[in-house]
C-alpha positions as CSV (number, residue, x, y, z in Angstrom):
1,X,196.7,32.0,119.8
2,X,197.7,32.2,116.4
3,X,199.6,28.3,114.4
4,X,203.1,28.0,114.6
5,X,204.9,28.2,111.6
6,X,208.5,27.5,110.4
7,X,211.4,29.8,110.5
8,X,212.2,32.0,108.0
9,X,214.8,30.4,105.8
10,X,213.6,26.7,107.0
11,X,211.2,24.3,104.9
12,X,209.1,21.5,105.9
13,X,209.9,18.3,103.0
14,X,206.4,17.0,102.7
15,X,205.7,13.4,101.8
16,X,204.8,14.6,98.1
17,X,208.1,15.8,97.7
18,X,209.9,13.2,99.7
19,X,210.2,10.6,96.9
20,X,212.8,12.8,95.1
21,X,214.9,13.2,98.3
22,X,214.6,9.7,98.9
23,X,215.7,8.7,95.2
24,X,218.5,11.1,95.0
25,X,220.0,9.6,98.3
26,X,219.6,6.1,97.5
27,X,221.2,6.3,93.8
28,X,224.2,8.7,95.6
29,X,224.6,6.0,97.9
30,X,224.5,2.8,94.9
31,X,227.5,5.0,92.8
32,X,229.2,5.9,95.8
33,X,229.3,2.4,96.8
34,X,230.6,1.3,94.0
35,X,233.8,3.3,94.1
36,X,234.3,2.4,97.4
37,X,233.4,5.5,99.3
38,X,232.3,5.1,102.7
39,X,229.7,7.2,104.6
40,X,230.8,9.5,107.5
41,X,228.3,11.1,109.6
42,X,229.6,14.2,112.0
43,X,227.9,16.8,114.2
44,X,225.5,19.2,112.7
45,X,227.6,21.9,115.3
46,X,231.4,22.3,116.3
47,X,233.5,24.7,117.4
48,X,233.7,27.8,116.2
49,X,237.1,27.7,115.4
50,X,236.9,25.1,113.4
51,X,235.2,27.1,110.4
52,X,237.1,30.5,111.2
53,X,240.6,28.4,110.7
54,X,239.3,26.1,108.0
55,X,237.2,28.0,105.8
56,X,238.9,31.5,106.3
57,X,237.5,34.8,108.3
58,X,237.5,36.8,105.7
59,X,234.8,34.6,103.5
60,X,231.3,35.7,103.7
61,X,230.6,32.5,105.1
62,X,232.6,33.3,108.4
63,X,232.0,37.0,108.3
64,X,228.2,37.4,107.4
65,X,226.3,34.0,107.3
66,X,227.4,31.7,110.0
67,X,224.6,30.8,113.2
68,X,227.4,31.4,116.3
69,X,226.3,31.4,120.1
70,X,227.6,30.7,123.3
71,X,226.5,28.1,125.2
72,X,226.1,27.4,128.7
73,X,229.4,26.5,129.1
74,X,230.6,29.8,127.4
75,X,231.9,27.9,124.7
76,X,231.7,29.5,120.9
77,X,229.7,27.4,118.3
78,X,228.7,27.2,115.5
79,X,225.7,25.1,112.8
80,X,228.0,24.0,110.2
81,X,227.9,26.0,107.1
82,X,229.5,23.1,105.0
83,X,230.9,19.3,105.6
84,X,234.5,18.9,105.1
85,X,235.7,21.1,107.7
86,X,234.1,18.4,109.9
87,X,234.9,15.8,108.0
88,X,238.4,16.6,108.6
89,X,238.2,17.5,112.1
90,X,237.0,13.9,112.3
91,X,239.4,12.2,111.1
92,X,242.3,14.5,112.8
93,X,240.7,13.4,115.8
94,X,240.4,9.9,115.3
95,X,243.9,9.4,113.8
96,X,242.4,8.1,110.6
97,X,245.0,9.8,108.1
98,X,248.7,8.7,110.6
99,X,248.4,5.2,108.3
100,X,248.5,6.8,105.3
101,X,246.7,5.7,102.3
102,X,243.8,7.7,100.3
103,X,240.7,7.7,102.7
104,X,237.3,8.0,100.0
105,X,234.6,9.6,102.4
106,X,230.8,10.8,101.8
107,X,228.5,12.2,104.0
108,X,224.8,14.2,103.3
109,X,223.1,16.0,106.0
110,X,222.1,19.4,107.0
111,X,224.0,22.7,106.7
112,X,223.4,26.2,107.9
113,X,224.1,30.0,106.3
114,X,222.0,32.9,107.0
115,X,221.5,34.3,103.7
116,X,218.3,35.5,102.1
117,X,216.2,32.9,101.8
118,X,215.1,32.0,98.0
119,X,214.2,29.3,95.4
120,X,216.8,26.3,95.8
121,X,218.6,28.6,98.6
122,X,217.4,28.2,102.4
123,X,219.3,29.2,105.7
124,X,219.0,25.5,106.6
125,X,219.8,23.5,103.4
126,X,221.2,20.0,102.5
127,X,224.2,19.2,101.1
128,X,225.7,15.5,99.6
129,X,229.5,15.5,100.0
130,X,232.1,13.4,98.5
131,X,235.5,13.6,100.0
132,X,238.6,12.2,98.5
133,X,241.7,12.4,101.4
134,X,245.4,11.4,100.9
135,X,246.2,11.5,97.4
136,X,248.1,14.8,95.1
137,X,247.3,12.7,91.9
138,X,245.5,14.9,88.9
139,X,243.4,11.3,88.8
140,X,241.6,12.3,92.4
141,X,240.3,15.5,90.7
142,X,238.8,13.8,87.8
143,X,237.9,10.6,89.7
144,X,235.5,12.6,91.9
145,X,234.0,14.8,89.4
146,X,233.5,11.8,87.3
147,X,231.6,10.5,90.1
148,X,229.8,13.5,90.3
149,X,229.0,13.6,86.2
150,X,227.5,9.6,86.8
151,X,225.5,10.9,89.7
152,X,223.6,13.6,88.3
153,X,223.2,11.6,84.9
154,X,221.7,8.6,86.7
155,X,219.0,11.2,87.8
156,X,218.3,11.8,84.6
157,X,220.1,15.6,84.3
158,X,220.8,16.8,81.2
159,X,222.2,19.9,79.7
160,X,224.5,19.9,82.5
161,X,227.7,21.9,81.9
162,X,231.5,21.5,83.6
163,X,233.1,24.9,84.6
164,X,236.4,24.5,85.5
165,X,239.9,26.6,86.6
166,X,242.9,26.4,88.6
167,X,243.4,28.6,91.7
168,X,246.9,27.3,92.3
169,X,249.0,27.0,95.2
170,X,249.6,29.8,98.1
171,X,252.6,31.2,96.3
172,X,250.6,31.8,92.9
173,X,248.0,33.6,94.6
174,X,250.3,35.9,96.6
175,X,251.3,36.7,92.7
176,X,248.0,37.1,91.6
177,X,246.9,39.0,94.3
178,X,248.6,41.7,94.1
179,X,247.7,41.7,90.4
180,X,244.2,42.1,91.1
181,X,244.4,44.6,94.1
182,X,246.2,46.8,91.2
183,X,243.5,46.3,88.3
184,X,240.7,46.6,90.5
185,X,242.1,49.9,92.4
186,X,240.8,52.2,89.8
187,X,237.5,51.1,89.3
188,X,237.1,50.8,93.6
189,X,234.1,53.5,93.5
190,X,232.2,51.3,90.5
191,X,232.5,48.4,92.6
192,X,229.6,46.9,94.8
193,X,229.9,47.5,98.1
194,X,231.0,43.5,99.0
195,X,233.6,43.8,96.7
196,X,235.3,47.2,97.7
197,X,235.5,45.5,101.4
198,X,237.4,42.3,99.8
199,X,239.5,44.8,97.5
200,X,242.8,44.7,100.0
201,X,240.7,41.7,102.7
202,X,240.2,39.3,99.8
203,X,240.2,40.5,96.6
204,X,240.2,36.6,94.9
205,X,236.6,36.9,96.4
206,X,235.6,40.1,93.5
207,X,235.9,37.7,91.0
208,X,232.9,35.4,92.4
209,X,230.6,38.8,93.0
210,X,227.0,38.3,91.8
211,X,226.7,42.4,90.9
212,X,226.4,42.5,87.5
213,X,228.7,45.7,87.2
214,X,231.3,44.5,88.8
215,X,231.0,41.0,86.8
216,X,231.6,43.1,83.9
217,X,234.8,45.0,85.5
218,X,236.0,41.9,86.9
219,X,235.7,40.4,82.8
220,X,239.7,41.8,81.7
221,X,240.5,41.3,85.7
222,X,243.9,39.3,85.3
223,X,243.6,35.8,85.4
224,X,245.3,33.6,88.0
225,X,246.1,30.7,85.2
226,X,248.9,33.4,84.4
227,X,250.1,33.4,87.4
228,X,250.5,29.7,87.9
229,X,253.8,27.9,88.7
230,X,255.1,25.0,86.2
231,X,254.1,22.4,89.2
232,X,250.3,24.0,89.5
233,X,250.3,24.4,85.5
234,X,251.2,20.9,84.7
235,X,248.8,19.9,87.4
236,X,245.7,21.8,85.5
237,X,247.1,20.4,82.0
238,X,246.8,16.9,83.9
239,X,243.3,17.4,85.1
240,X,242.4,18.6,81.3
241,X,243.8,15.8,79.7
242,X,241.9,13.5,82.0
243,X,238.7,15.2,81.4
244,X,239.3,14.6,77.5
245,X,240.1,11.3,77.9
246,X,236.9,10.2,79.9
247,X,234.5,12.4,77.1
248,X,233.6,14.9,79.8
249,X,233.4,18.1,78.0
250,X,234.6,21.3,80.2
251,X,234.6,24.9,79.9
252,X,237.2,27.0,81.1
253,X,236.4,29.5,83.8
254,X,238.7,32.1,84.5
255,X,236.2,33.9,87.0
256,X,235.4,30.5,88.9
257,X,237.4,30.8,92.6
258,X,234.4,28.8,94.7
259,X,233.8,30.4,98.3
260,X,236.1,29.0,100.4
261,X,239.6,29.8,100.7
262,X,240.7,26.1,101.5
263,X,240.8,25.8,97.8
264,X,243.8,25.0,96.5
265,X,244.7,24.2,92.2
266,X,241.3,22.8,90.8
267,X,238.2,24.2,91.2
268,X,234.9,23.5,89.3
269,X,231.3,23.3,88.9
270,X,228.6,21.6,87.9
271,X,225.4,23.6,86.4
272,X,222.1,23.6,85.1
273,X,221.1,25.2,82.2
274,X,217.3,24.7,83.2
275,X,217.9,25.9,86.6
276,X,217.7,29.6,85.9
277,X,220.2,32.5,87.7
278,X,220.8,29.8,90.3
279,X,222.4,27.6,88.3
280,X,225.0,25.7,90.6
281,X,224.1,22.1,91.3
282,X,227.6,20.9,92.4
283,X,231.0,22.6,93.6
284,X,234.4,21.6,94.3
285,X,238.0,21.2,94.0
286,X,241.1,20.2,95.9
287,X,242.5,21.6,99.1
288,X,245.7,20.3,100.1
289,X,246.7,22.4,102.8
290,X,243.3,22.1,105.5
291,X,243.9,19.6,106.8
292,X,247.5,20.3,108.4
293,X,246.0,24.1,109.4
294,X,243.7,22.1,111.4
295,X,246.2,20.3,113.2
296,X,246.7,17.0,111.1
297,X,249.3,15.6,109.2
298,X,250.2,17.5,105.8
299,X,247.2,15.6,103.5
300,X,246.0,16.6,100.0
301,X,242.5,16.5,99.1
302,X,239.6,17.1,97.2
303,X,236.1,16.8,97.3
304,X,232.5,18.5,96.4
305,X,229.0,18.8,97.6
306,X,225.9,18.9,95.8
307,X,223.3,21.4,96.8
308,X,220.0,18.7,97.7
309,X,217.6,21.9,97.4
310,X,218.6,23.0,93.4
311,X,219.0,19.4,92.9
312,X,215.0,19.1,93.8
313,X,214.2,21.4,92.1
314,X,216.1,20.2,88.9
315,X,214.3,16.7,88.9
316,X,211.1,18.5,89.7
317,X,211.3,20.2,86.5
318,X,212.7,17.1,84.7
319,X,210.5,13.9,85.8
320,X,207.6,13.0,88.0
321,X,207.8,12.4,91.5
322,X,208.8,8.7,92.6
323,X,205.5,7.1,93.3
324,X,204.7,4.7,96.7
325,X,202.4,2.9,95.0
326,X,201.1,-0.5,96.9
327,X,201.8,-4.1,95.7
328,X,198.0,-4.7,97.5
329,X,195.2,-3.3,99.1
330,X,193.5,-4.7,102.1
331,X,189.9,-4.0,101.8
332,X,188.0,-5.6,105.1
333,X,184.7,-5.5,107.0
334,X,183.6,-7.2,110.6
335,X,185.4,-7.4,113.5
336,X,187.1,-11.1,112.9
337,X,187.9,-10.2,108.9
338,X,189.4,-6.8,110.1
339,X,191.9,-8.7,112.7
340,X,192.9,-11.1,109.9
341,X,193.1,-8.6,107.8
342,X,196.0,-6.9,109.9
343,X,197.4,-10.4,110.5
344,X,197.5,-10.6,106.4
345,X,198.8,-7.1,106.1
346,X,201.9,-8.1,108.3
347,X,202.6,-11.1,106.8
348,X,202.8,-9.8,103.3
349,X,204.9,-6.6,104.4
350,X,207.3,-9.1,106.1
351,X,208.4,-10.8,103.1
352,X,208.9,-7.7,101.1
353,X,205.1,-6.5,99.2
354,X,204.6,-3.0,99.8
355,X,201.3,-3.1,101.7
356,X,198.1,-0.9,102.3
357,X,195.6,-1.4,105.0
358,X,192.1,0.2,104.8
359,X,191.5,1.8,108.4
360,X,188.4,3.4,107.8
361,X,186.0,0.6,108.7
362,X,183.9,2.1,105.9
363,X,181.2,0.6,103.7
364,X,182.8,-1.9,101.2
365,X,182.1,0.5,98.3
366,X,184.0,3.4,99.6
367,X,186.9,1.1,100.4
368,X,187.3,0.3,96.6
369,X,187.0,3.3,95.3
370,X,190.4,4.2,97.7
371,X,191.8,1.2,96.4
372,X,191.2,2.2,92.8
373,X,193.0,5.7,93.9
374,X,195.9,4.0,95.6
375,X,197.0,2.7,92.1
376,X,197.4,-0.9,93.7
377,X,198.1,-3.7,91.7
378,X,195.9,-5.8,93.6
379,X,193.0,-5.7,96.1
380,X,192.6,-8.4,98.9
381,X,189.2,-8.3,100.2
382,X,187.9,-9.9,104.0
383,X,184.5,-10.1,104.7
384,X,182.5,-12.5,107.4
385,X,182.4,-15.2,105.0
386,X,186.3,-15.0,104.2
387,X,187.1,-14.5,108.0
388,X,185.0,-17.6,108.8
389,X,186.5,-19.8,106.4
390,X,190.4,-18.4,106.2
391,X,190.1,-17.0,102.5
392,X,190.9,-13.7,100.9
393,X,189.3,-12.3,97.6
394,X,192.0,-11.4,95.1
395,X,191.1,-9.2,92.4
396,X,193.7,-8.0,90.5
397,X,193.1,-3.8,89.3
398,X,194.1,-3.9,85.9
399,X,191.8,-6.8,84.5
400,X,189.4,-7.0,87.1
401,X,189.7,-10.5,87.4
402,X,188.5,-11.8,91.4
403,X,189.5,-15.3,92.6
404,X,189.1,-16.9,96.0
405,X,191.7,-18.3,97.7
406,X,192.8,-19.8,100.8
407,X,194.7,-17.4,103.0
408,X,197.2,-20.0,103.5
409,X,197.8,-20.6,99.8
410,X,198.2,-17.1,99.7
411,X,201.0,-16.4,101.6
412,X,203.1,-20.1,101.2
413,X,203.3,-19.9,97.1
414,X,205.6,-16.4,97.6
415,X,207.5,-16.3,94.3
416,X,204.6,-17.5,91.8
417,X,202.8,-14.6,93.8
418,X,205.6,-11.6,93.1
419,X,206.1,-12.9,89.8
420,X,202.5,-12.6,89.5
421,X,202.7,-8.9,90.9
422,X,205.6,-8.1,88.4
423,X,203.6,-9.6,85.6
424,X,200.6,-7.0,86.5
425,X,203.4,-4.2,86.9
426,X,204.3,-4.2,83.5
């Protein structure tokens, strides 16, 4: 019988890669915390409803890409495609929005679309989320792409570039609409086949087509910032001034209408210039009227997510791999220096010293020459004489300078000892 092997679409995250995951998560969470964001975790699978009332059925998402199936109890559902629709269904449910108040929300996990899988794009991907809940204020907008600007610049991004527009309210885009259903009308054969479906379903959605043709049509398409009331105007002029204000420079998109249509006045993204075609990293904007079409009290909103996979790829490109590299090595030979050597190992990994233990039960020789490939900072060695009188050898890497020393002393002078690590660190 032939291996196993993942799905199509999926990826195994090997540990060579996994220091970038774990970095991006842990400096996501350290911002986050700081403006007093919370972390929400919800099913990777709801309803199917859910998505068809919150995203729209007319998206590609809920049309083409979603994984849908009944299960045993005849029930429709679905992997979730994106976050916030469960975020919200969360918090409908729990009656976390009746006391008022702005609710600051985050959540990363996995998300599922069947599209065709390709570099930074796989049918099971990862998304981190921020969601800002309960506040119409032009200063939620900016606040949580300013959060998203500090995030990616903590990584170490650069030649990152803001695109930004306004898809205003329901009323501006019944306006616009029928603008664009006008324009596009003569051009209907030239169009790719997507977009003559969306031309009366959705035409918004031509705007966002990835054929380069109909990018071109869609350049003198009319623009919905024309169409915008004075409230969803002044609204945009807010968010722009803002921007300004904080130094983060933005270019106006007029193309830029996301995928979802939960959108609702600002949109924006977040790219890459060194990410090639797909050049996304993060994607967002406000959507004040979800939550009250899926059942809650009449909320405003906004929020992003940042696509984990690009953002991988990104760093990749940018700087080396987070390293596990051990404070020690435990080198160790004999039955009774191999037992204390575990004991040792413990001890140290207990009070915080990242610790590696030689297994192999090898000749002393090969054991260093591991050690020297670990990149430790120090090697503790346990042979019969150590194990009979309670010492350890420590030789530190850099200078090759061995001492002996009472396991005891070892492990009861704990700050001159990481101070001594740091010292060999740097």
């Amino acid at each position: 019988m032939g291996a196993i092997q993942a799905i199509r679409g999926t990826r195994d995250i090997l540990p060579e890669e996994i220091g970038y995951w774990q970095q991006v998560e842990t400096v996501a969470a350290q911002i986050l915390s700081r403006a007093l964001y919370q972390e929400i975790r919800t099913p990777i699978f709801e309803q199917t409803e859910l998505f068809e009332r919150g995203i729209g059925e007319a998206t590609d998402i809920v049309g083409k890409e979603m994984y849908t199936f009944r299960d045993r109890g005849d029930r429709s559902i679905t992997l979730r495609p994106e976050g916030t629709a469960g975020v919200v269904r969360s918090l409908i449910e729990h009656k976390l929005l009746t006391s008022g108040g702005v609710q600051r929300l985050w959540y990363k996990g996995s998300m599922f679309r069947y599209e065709r899988p390709q570099a930074g794009r796989q049918r099971q991907f990862h998304q981190i989320g921020v969601e800002l809940l309960g506040s119409a204020d032009p200063r939620a907008d900016v606040e949580v792409i300013a959060i998203a600007t500090d995030l990616l610049q903590a990584l170490g991004l650069k030649n990152l570039k803001l695109d930004l527009n306004s898809v205003g309210r329901g009323e501006d885009r019944i306006a616009h609409r029928e603008a664009l259903v006008n324009y596009f009308t003569p051009y209907k054969d030239e169009l790719d086949k997507d977009s003559q479906e969306r031309l009366h379903r959705n035409p918004l959605r031509i705007l966002d087509s990835k054929d380069e043709k109909t990018q071109a049509i869609a350049q003198n398409a009319p623009r919905i910032i024309d169409h915008l009331s004075n409230e969803s105007r002044r609204h945009f002029d807010r968010v722009q001034q803002l921007l300004t204000d904080l130094g983060i420079e933005y270019q106006i998109n007029h193309c830029l209408v996301r995928g979802l249509d939960y959108y609702t006045h600002t949109a924006f993204e977040i790219k890459s210039d060194d990410l090639g075609a797909q050049s996304t990293v993060c994607g967002g904007g406000r959507y004040d009227g979800l939550v009250a079409e899926l059942g809650g009290p009449d909320t405003p909103a906004v929020g992003w997510a940042i696509g984990m996979e690009r953002l991988i790829l990104l760093l990749q490109k940018l700087v080396s791999a987070p390293a596990l590299v051990p404070d020690f090595y435990v080198v160790s030979k004999g039955d009774s220096a191999e037992a204390q050597a575990l004991i040792l190992a413990q001890k140290l990994r207990s009070v915080g010293f990242r610790v590696e233990l030689d297994l192999s039960g090898s000749a002393f020789g090969k054991q260093f020459k591991r050690a020297d490939r670990s990149g430790a900072i120090a090697c503790l060695v346990l042979g019969d004489s150590e194990a009979q009188n309670n010492t350890v050898q420590l030789k530190w890497m850099a200078t090759q300078v061995q001492q002996a020393i009472a396991q005891s002393d070892l492990l009861s002078n704990l700050d001159n000892l990481k101070q001594e690590i740091e010292r060999h660190k740097n």
